[in-house]
N, C-alpha and C positions, 0 to 999 in steps of 0.2 A: 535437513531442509532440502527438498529438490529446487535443482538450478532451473533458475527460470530461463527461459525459450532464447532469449535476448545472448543471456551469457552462452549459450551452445553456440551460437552463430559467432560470436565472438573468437570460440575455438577454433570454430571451422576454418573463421579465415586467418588464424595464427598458422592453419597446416596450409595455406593456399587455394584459395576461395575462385570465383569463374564472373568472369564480367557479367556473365547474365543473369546472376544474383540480385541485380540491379535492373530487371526487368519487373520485377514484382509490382503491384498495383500501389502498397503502402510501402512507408519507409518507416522503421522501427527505430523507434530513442534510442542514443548511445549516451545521452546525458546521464551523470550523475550526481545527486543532491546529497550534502546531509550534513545539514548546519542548523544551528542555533541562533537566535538574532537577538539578542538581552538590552539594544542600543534604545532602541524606540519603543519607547514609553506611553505612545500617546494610544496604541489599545485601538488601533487601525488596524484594520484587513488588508494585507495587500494584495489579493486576489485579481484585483488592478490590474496592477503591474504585470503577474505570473500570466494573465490572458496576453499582455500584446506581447510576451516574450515566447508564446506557444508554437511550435514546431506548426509548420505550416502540410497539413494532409493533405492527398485526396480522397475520392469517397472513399467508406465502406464497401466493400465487395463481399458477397457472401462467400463462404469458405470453400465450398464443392465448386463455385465461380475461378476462385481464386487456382486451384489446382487442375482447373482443366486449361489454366492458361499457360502455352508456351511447351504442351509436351514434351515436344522435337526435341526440347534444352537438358541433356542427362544432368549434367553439373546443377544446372536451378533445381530440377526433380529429385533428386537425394540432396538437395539443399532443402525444400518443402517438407521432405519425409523426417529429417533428423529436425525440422524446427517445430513437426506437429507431434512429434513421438507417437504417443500410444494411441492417438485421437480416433475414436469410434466413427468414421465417416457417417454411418448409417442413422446418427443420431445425430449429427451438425442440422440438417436442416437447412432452411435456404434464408435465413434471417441473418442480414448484412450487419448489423450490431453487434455487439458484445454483452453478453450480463452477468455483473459481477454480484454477486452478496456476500458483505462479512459478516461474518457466522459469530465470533464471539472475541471476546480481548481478554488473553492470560496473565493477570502480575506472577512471576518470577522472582522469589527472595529467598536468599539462604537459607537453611533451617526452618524454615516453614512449609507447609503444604502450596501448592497452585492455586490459585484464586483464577477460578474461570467464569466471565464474565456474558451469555451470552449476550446479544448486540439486538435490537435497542436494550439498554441498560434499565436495568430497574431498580431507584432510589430507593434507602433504607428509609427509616423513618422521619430521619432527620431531612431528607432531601439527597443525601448522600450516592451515589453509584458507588465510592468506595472509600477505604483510609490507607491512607500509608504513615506509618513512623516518621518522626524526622533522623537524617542521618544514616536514614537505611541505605544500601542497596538494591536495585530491581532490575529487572529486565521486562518489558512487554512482547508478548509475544499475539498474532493476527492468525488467522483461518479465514481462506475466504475461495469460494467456487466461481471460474470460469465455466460460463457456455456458448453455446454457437456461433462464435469467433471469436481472434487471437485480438488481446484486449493490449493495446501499444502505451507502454511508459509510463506504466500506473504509478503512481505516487500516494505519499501519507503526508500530511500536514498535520500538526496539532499545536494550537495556540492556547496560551495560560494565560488567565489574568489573577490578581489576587489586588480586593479593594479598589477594580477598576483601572489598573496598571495593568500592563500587560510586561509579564516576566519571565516568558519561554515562548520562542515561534521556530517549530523544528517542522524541520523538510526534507524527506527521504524518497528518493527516487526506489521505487521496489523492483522495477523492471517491464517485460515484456511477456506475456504468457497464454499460450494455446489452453484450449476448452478442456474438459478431462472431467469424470464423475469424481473422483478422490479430492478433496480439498487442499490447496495449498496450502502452508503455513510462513511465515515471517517472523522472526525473533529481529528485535529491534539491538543495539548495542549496549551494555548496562549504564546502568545511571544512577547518581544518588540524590534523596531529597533532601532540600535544604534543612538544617537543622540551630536549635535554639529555640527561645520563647516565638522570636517575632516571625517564625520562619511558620509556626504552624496557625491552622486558624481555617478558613474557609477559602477555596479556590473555584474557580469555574474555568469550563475548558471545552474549547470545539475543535471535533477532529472530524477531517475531509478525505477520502480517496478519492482520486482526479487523476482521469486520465490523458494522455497526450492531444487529442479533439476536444478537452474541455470538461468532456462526460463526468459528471458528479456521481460518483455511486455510494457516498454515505456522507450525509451531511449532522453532525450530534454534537449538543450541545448540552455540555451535565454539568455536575456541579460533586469537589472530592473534597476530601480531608485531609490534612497534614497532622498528626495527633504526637504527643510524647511518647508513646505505646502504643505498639500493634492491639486491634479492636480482639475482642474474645473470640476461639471461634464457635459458627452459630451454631 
């Protein structure tokens, strides 16, 4: 998985970083999330709360903007270059925003094939985007492209409910990440699903990427399956 832009900067300044680092136009998340909340039950968003706890910006600057400021500064200028890497100036453009799309979601399970998913999801017959065993094993794994500027402290949210309860609200901070034609990817941590009679049955689930200004760039709400058995394949 390439390291995102955020962790390089991280580096830099474990070797000894230059006060004018801190000239830059944005400030980039150093936060990191990634928790579970199983307590609250009541099957609320707290999307709320995550707005007025949001790192306080200022504007977007466009990118070719961004790097003609402060020349003079050698230290911030090979700080710019190691934090855009490979970035094709000639295709940045002058578009102050960021645009993210996630391209597709991989379930990861032992002894099975990949199940790649691309994004929006398309429901089997049943309603279904997909099934999982109970008791299994998984990993999710994300693809998704940056363009025409560095998109600050993207995050993943995804909330479960099952019969109205709400019974998983997981929050992953993904990081910080320059433009680039080649797609990113993210593998999530593994996980197992609940398992027994009552464990399986019908779930619904909304997952969000939200960036540090707020910016929503996939908002999805489907509906999976917990089954005894992995589904046949198709």
């Amino acid at each position: 998985m390439e390291k995102p832009v955020d962790q390089r900067k991280e580096d830099e300044e474990e070797h000894g970083g230059s006060d004018g680092e801190e000239k830059l136009s944005r400030k980039f998340s150093c936060a990191s999330v990634s928790s579970t909340d199983m307590n609250d039950d009541d099957g609320s968003d707290d999307d709320g709360d995550e707005e007025k706890q949001a790192v306080l910006l200022g504007p977007q600057v466009p990118l070719k903007e961004q790097l003609e400021m402060d020349k003079d500064d050698e230290s911030l200028t090979r700080w710019k270059e190691q934090l855009l890497g490979s970035v094709d100036l000639n295709e940045v453009g002058e578009i102050s925003d960021p645009e993210v799309k996630i391209l597709d979601l991989t379930i990861i399970t032992p002894d099975r094939a990949d199940l790649v998913l691309p994004i929006p999801f398309v429901p089997d017959a049943k309603g279904y985007a997909f099934a999982l065993k109970d008791g299994s094993r998984y990993r999710l794994k994300f693809s998704f492209t940056v363009f025409n500027n560095i998109v600050s402290g993207l995050r993943y949210t995804n909330t479960v409910w099952k019969t109205g309860v709400r019974v998983e609200n997981t929050k992953v901070m993904l990081g910080t990440f320059s433009p680039q034609k080649e797609p990113y990817t993210y593998e999530l941590e593994e996980e197992t699903t609940p398992s027994g009679m009552f464990a399986r049955g019908s779930y619904s689930a909304r997952t969000k990427f939200v960036d540090d200004d707020g910016k929503c760039y996939l908002d999805l709400s489907y509906y999976f399956e917990i089954r005894k058995d992995w589904p046949s394949p198709s």
